[in-house]
VOPAGU-2260 file (C-alpha; in pm, 1 decimal, decimal comma):
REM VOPAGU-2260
SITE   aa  ch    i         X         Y         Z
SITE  UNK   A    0   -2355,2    1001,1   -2290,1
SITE  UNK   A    1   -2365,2     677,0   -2511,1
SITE  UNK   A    2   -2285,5     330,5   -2500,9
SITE  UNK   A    3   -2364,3     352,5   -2153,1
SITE  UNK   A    4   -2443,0     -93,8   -2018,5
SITE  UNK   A    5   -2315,5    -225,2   -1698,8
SITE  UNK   A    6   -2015,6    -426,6   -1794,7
SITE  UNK   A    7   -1715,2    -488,2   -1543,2
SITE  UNK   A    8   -1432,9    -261,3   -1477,9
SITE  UNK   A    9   -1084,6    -195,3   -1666,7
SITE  UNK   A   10    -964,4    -564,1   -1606,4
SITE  UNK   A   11    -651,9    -692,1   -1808,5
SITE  UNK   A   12    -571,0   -1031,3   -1885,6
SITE  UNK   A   13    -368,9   -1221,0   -1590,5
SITE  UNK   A   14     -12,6   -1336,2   -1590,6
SITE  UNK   A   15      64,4   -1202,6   -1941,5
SITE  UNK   A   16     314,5   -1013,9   -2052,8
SITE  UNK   A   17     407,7    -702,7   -2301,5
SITE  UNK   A   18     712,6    -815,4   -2536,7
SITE  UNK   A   19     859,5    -540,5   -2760,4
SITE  UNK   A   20    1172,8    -563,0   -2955,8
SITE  UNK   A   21    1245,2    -257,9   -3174,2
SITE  UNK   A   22    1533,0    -160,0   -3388,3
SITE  UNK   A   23    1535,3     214,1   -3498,2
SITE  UNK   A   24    1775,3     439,3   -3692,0
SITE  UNK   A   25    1725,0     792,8   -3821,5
SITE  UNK   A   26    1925,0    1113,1   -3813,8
SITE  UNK   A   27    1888,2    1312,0   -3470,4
SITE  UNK   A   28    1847,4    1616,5   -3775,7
SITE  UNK   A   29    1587,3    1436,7   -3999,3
SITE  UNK   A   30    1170,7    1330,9   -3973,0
SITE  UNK   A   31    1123,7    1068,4   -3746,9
SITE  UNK   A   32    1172,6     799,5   -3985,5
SITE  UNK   A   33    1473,2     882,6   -4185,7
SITE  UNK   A   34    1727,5     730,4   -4234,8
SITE  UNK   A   35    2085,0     909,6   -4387,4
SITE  UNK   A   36    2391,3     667,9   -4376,4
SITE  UNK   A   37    2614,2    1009,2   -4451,7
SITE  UNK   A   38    2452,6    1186,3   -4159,6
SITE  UNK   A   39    2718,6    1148,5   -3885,8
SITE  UNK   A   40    2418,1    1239,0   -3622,6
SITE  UNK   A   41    2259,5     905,5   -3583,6
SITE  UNK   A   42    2070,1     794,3   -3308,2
SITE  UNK   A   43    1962,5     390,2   -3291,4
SITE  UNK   A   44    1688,9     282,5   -3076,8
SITE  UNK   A   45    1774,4     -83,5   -3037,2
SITE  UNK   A   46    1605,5    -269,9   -2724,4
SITE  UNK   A   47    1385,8    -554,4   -2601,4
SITE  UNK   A   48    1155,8    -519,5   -2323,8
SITE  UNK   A   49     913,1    -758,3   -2106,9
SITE  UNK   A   50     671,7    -577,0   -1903,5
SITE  UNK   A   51     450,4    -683,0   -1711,8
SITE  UNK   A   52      92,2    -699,1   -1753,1
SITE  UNK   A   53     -34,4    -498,0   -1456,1
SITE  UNK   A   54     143,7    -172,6   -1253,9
SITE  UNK   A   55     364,8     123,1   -1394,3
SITE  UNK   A   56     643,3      32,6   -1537,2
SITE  UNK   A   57     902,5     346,2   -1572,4
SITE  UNK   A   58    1071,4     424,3   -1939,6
SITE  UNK   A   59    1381,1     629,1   -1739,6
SITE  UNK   A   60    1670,2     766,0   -1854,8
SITE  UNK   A   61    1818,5    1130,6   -1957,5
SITE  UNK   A   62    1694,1    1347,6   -2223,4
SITE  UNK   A   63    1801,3    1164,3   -2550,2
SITE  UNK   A   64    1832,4     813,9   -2422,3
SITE  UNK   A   65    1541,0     730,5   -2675,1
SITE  UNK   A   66    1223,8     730,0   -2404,5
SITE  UNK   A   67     953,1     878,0   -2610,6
SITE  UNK   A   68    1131,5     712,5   -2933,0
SITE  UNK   A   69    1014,7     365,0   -2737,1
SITE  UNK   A   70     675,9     495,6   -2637,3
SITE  UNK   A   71     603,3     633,5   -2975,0
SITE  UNK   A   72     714,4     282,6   -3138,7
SITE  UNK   A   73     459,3      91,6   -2897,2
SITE  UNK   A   74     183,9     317,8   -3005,4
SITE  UNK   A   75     228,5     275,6   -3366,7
SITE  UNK   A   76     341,7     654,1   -3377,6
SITE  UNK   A   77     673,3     525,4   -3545,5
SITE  UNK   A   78     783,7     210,9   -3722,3
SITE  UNK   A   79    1061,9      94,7   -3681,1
SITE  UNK   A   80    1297,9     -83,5   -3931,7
SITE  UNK   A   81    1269,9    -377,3   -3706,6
SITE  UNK   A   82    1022,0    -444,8   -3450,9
SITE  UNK   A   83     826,0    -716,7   -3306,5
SITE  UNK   A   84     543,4    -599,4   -3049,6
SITE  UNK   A   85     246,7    -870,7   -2887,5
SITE  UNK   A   86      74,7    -748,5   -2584,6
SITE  UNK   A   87    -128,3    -998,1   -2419,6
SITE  UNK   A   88     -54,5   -1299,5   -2712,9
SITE  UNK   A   89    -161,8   -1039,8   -2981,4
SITE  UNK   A   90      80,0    -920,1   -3246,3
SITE  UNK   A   91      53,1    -597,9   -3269,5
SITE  UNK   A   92     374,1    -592,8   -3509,9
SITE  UNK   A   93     567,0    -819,5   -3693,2
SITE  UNK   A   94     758,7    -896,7   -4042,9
SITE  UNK   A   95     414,5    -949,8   -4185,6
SITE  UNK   A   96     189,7    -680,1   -3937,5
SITE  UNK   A   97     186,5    -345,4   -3837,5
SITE  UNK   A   98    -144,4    -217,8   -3630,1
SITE  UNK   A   99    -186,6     147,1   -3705,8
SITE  UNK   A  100    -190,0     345,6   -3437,2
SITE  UNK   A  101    -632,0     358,2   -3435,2
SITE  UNK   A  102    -628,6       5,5   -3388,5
SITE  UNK   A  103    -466,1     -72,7   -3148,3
SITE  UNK   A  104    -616,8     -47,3   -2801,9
SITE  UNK   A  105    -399,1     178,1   -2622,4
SITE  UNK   A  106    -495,6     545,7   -2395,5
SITE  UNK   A  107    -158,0     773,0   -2461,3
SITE  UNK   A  108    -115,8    1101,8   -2251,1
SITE  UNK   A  109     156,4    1328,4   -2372,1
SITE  UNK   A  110     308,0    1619,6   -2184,0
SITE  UNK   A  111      43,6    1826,0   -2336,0
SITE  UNK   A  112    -319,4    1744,0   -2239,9
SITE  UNK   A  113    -389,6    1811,4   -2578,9
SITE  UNK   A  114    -775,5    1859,7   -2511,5
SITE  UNK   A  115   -1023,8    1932,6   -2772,4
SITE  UNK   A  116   -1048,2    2357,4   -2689,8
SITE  UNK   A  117   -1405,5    2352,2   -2810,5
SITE  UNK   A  118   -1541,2    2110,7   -2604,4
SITE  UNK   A  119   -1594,4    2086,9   -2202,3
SITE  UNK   A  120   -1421,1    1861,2   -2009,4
SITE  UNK   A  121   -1733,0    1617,8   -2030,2
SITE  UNK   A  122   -1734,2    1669,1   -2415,9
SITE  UNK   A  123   -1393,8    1528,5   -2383,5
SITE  UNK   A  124   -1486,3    1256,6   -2237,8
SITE  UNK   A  125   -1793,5    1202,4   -2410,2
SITE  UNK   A  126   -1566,3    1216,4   -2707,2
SITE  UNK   A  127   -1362,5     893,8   -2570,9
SITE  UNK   A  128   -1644,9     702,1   -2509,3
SITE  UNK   A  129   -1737,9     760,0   -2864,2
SITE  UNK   A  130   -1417,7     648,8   -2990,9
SITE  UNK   A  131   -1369,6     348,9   -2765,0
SITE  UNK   A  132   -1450,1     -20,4   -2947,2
SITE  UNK   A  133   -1602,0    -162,2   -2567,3
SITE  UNK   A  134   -1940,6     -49,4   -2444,1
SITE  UNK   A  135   -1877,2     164,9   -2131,5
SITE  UNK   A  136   -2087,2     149,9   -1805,1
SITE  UNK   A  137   -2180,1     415,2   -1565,6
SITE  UNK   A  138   -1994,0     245,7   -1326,3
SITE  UNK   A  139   -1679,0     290,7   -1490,1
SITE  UNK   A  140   -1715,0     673,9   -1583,5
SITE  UNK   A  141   -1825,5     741,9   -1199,0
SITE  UNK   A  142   -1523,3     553,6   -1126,2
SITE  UNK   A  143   -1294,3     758,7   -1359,0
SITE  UNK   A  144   -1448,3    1086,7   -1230,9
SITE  UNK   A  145   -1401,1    1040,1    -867,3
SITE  UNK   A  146   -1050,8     853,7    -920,4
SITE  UNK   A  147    -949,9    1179,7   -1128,1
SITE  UNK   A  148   -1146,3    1409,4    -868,8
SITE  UNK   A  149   -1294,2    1596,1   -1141,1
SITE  UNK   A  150   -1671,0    1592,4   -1154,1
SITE  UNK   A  151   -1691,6    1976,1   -1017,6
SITE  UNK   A  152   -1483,8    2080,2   -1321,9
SITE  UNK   A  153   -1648,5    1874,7   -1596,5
SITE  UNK   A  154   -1866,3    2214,0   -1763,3
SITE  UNK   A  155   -1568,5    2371,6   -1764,7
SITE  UNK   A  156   -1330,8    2461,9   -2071,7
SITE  UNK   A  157    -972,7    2342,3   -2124,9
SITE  UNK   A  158    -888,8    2767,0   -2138,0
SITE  UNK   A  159   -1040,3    2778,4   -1761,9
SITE  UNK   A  160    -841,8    2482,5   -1643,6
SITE  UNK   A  161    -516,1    2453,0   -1468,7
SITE  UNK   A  162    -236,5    2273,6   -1587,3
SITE  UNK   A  163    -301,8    2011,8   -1325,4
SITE  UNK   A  164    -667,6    1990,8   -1362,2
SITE  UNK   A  165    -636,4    1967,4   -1778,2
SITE  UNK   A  166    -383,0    1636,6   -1724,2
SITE  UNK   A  167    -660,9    1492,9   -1458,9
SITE  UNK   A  168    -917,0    1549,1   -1735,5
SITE  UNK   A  169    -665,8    1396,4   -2007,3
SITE  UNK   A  170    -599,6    1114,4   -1817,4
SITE  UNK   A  171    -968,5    1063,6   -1791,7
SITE  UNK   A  172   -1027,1    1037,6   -2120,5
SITE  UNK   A  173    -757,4     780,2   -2174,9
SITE  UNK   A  174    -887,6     528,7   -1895,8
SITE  UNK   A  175   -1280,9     618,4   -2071,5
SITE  UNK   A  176   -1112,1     443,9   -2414,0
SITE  UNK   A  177   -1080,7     128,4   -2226,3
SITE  UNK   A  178    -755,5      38,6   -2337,2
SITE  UNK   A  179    -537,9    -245,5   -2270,0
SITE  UNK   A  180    -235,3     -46,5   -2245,2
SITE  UNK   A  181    -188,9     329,0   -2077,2
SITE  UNK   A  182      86,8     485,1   -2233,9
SITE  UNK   A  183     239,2     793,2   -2046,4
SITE  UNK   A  184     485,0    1038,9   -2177,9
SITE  UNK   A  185     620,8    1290,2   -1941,5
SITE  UNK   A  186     278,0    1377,5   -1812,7
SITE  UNK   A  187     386,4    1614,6   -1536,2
SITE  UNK   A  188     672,2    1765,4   -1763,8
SITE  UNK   A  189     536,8    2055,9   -1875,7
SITE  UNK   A  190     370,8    2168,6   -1475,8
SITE  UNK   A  191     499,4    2352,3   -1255,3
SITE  UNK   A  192     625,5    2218,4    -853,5
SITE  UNK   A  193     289,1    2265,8    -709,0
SITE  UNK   A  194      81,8    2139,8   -1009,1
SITE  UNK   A  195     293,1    1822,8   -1018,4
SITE  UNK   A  196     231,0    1782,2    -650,5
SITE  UNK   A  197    -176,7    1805,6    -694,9
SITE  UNK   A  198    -156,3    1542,4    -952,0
SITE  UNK   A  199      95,0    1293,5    -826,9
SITE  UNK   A  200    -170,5    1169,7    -574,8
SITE  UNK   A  201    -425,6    1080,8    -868,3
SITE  UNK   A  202    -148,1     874,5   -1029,5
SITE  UNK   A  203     -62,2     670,2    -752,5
SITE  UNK   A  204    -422,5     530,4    -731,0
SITE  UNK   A  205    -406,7     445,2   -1083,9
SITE  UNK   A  206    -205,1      58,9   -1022,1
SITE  UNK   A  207    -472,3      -9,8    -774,8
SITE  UNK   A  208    -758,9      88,2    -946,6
SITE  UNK   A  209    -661,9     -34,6   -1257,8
SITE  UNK   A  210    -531,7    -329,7   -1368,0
SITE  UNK   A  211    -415,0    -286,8   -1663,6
SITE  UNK   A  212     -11,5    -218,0   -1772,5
SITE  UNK   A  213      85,9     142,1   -1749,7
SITE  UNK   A  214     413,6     277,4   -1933,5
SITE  UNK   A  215     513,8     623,9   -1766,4
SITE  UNK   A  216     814,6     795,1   -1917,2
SITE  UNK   A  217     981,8     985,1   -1692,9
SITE  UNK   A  218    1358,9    1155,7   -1649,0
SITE  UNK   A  219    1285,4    1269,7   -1291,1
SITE  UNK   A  220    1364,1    1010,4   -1025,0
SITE  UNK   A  221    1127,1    1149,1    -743,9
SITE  UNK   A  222     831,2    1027,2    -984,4
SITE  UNK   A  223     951,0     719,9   -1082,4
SITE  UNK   A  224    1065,2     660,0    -715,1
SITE  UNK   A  225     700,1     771,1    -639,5
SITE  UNK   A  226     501,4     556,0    -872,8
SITE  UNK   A  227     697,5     301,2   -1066,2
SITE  UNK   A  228     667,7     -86,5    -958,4
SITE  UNK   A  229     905,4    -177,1   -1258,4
SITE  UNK   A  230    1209,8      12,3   -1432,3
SITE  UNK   A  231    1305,4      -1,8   -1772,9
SITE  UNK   A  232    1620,6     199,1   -1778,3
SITE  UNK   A  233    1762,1     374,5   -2118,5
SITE  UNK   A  234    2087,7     528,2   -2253,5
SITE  UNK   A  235    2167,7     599,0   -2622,5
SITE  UNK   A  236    1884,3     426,2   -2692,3
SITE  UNK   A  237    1967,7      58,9   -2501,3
SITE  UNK   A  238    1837,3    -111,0   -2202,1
SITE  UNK   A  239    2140,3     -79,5   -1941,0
SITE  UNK   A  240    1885,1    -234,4   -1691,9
SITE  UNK   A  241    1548,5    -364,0   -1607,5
SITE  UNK   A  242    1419,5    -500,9   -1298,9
SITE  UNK   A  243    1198,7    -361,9    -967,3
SITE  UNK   A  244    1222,2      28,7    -886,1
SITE  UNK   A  245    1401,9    -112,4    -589,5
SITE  UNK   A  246    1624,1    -321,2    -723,1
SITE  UNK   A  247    1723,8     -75,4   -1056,0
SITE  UNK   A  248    1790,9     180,1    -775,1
SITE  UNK   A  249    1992,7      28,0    -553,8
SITE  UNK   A  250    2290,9     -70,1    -794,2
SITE  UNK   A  251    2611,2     161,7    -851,2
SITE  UNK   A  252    2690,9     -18,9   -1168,5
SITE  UNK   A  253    2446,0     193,8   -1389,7
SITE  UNK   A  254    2477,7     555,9   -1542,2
SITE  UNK   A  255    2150,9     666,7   -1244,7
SITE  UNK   A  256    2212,5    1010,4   -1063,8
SITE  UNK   A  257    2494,4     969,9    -791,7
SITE  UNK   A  258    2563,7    1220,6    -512,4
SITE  UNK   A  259    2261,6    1393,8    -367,5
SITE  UNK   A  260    2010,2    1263,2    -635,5
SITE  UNK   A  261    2111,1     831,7    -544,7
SITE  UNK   A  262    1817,9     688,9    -349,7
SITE  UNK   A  263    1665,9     340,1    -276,0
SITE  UNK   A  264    1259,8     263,8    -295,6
SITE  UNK   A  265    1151,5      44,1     -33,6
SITE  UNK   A  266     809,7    -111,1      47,4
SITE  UNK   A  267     682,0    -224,5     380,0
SITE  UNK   A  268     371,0    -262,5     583,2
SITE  UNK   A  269     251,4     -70,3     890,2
SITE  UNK   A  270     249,6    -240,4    1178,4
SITE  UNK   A  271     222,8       1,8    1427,4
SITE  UNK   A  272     105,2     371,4    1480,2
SITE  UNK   A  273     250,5     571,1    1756,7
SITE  UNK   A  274     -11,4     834,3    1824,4
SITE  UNK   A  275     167,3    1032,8    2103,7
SITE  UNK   A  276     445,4    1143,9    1859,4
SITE  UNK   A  277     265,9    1128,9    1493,2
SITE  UNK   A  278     519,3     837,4    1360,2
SITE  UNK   A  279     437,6     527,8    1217,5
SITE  UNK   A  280     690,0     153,7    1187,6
SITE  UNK   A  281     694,4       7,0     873,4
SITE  UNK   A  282     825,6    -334,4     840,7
SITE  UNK   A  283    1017,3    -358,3     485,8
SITE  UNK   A  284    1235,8    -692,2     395,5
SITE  UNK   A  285    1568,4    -475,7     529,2
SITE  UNK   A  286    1467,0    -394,7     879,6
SITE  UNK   A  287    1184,7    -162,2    1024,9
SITE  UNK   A  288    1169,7     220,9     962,8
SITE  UNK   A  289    1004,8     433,9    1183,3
SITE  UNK   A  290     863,8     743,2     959,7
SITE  UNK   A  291     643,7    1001,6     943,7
SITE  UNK   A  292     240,0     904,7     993,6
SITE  UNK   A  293      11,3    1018,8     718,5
SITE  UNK   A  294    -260,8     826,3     883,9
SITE  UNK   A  295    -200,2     473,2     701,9
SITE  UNK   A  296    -456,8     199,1     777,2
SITE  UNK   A  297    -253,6     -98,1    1028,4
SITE  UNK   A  298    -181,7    -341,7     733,2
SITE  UNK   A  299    -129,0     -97,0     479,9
SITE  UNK   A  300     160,1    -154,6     240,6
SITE  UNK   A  301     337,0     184,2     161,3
SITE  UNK   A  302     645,9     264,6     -15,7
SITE  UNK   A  303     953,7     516,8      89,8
SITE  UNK   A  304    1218,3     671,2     -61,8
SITE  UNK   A  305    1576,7     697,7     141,1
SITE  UNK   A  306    1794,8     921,8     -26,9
SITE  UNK   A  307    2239,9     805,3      11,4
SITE  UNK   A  308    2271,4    1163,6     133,1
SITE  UNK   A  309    2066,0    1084,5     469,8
SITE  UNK   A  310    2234,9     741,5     528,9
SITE  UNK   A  311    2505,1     748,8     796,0
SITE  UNK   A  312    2722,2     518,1     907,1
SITE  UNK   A  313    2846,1     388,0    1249,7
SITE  UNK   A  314    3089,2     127,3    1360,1
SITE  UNK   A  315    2876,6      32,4    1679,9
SITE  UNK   A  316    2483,6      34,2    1783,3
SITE  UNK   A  317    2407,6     374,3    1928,6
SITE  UNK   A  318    2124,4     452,9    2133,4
SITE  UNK   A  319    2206,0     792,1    2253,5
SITE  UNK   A  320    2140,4     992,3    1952,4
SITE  UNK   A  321    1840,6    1132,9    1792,4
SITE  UNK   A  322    1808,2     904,0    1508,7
SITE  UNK   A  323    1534,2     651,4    1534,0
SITE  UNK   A  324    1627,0     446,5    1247,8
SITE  UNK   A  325    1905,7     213,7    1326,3
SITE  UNK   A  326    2007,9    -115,3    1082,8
SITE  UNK   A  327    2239,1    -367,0    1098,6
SITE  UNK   A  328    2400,0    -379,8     734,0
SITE  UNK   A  329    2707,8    -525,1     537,5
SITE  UNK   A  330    2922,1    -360,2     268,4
SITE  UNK   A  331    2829,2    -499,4     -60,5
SITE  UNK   A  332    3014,6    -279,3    -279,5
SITE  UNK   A  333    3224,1      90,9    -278,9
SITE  UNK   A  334    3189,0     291,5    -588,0
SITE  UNK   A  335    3388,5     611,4    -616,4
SITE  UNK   A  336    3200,7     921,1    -775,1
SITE  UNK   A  337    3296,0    1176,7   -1056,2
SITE  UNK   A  338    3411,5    1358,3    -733,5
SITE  UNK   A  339    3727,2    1189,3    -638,1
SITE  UNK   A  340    3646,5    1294,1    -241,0
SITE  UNK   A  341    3299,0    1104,5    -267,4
SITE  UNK   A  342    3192,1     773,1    -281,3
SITE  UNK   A  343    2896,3     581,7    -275,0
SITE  UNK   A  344    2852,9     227,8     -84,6
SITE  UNK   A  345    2573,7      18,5    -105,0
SITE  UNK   A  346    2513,3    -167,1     168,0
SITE  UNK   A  347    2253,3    -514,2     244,8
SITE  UNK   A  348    1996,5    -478,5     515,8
SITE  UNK   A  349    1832,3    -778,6     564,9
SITE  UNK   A  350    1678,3    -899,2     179,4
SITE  UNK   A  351    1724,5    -530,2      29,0
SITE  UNK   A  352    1969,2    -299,8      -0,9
SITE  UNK   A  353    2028,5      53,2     113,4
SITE  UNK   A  354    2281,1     341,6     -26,4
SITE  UNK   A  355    2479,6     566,7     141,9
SITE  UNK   A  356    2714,5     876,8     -12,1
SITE  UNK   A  357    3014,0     922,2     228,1
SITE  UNK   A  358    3350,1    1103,4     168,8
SITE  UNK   A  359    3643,3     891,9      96,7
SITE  UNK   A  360    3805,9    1000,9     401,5
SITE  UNK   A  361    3487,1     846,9     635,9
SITE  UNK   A  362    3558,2     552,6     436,6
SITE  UNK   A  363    3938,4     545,0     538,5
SITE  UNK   A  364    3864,4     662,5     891,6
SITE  UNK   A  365    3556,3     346,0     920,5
SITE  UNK   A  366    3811,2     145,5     769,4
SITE  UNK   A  367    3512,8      34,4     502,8
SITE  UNK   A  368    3577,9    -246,2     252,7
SITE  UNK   A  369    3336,5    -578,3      70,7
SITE  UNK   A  370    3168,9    -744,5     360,7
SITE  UNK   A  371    3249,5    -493,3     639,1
SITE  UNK   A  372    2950,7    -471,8     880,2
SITE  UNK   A  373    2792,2    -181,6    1092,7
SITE  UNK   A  374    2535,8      -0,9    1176,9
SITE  UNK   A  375    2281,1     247,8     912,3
SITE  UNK   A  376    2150,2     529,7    1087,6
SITE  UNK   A  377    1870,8     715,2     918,2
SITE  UNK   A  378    1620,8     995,9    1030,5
SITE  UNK   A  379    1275,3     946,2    1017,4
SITE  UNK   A  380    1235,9    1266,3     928,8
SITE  UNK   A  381    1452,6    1249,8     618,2
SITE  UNK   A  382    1273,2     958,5     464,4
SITE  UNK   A  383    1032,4    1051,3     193,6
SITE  UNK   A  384     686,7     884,4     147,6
């Protein structure tokens, strides 16, 4: 290794944001940036963002809602007829500039790792360092390694590498650039269940030990519920919504899955640990949850995902069932589904909300309508951490 000086960790500037306004037009048939007013297959990116300058904020939205378009426009990848881009107070495009892609101080994983095959997973690394403008320290590649829990697979080729272990090393290499912005497309895409699982835990560390924006573009709502602090949310290639994982979630306004796949993210601290029966209460701003312990530290803020489907409801408290979660909640709004038997109600619990998909006959029979209050029954074993 080179460049090797003790300078401080991946640190981005406080209290700044990432401002992107973009407008795009080419045929869905064509190169990336052509344009064909005859073409009847058109597809217009045409958004403004704010993100924030610190966490992982989630590009979602279904295949075609112009994700990677966005992501590819940030990097300098595409240009777009239109586009204003300043990250940090920098311009990074305007009318008058337009970085190229090699200047601008970004890390981008694709869905590919797209590793050098010659070279080990230290030569790929090496190979960052070599590329980055800012000196790197020792104390920021040991950091990388053991973040990415790769140092016993470093001599290794990208050909003797699992799927899982070649997007560790990838994502190595983009934090070893020093960048100012991680860009993410589909990273886990192209793994399979139990690969995604193995690296899922490496990306949640990344917010906190990292501060520096991350963009993670994603059509799967179990990773964005997983890792995403903020939501930008696409279709046809506008913003229908931006805002907190939680608070994106939780609305019934916006084309997100219904049914089975509707969920809320909630985040809470553990306050107590009941060792006798392996559970753990989380206080979150809508009530406490008792759930499953994974042996969080008392004081540890986690998150947890409770899916509509697992949300029942009852007219009166209940203490002689086997549900441990009860909440006392209030009918914000009723929102029938494609399925004209099924409906989904969100419901506010203390300062957040919660979903829950019922039939429209338990809504006739509960007698459910704007304001109504009861009670939210949820098992602790159907909450997902």
């Amino acid at each position: 290794m080179d460049k090797i000086n003790e300078v401080p960790l991946l640190k981005q500037k406080q209290g700044e944001d990432i401002h992107a306004r973009f407008l795009l037009q080419r045929s869905n048939s064509g190169p990336a940036n052509s344009f064909n007013p005859t073409n009847s297959s058109m597809f217009t990116l045409d958004v403004e963002v704010n993100i924030a300058s610190k966490g992982i904020t989630a590009i979602f939205g279904q295949s075609g809602s112009g994700k990677t378009t966005l992501l590819r426009c940030i990097a300098g990848l595409e240009q777009a007829e239109s586009g204003h881009l300043t990250v940090n107070g920098d311009v990074w495009q305007s009318e008058k500039v337009f970085l190229p892609t090699h200047k601008r101080p970004l890390g981008y994983v694709f869905q590919e790792s797209s590793l050098f095959a010659h070279l080990t997973g230290q030569g790929n690394l090496a190979y960052a360092i070599k590329r980055s403008d800012v000196a790197s320290s020792k104390a920021l590649y040991d950091q990388v390694i053991t973040l990415m829990g790769i140092e016993s697979i470093l001599q290794r080729y990208p050909n003797q590498l699992s799927g899982g272990e070649r997007q560790r090393i990838a994502i190595a290499r983009a934090l070893l650039i020093q960048p100012r912005l991680l860009l993410m497309d589909e990273p886990l895409a192209s793994l399979d269940f139990a690969r995604k699982q193995e690296i899922l835990p490496y990306l949640e560390k990344l917010q906190s030990s990292f501060d520096i924006p991350i963009l993670y573009v994603s059509h799967s709502m179990d990773e964005v519920a997983r890792l995403a602090d903020q939501v930008v949310l696409l279709q046809h290639g506008k913003v229908m919504a931006q805002g907190s994982t939680s608070e994106v979630f939780s609305r019934i306004d916006l084309p997100l899955p219904m049914g089975n796949d509707a969920s809320v993210v909630w985040q809470g601290k553990v306050v107590e640990r009941d060792k006798q029966w392996h559970l753990a209460r989380v206080a979150c701003a809508g009530g406490d949850l008792w759930v499953h312990d994974v042996n969080d530290e008392m004081g540890e803020y986690v998150r947890v995902r409770i899916l509509a489907r697992d949300v029942s409801l009852t007219l009166t408290y209940h203490e002689d069932s086997s549900i441990l979660n009860r909440l006392l909640v209030k009918v914000a709004e009723i929102e029938s589904d494609d399925n004209n038997a099924e409906a989904l109600v969100q419901l506010r619990a203390g300062n957040d909300y919660l979903l829950a998909h019922l039939t429209r006959r338990s809504i006739d029979h509960l007698q459910l309508k704007q304001g109504s209050r009861l009670w939210a029954q949820i098992k602790s074993v159907a909450i997902v951490r």
